[in-house]
N, C-alpha and C positions, 0 to 999 in steps of 0.2 A: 504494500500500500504506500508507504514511504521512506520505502527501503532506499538507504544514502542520501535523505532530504535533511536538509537543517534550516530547524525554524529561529526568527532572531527573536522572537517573544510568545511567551505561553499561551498570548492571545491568537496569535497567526497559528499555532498548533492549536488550538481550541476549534477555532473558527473552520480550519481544512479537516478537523474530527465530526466535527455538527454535517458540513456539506455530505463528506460520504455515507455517514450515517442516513443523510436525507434519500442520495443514491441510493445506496443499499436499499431502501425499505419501501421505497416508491418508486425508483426508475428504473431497477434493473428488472428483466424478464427474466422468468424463471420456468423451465421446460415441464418439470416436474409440476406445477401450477398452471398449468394449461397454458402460458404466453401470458400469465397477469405476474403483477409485482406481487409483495408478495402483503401487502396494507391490500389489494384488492381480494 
């Protein structure tokens, strides 16, 4: 996920944690779930 990334403040790691979380749980498709995320 962010493998060899460096954040200059805990906020910028905070804030690119919240996003993928968002990803994950809404955006991404998921095969096993018929083609919905997985909030659907």
């Amino acid at each position: 996920m962010y493998y060899g990334k460096t954040f200059k403040t805990y906020e910028e790691l905070k804030e690119a944690i919240e996003k993928y979380i968002y990803y994950y749980n809404h955006k991404r498709i998921k095969r096993k779930l018929a083609g919905m995320s997985p909030v659907q």
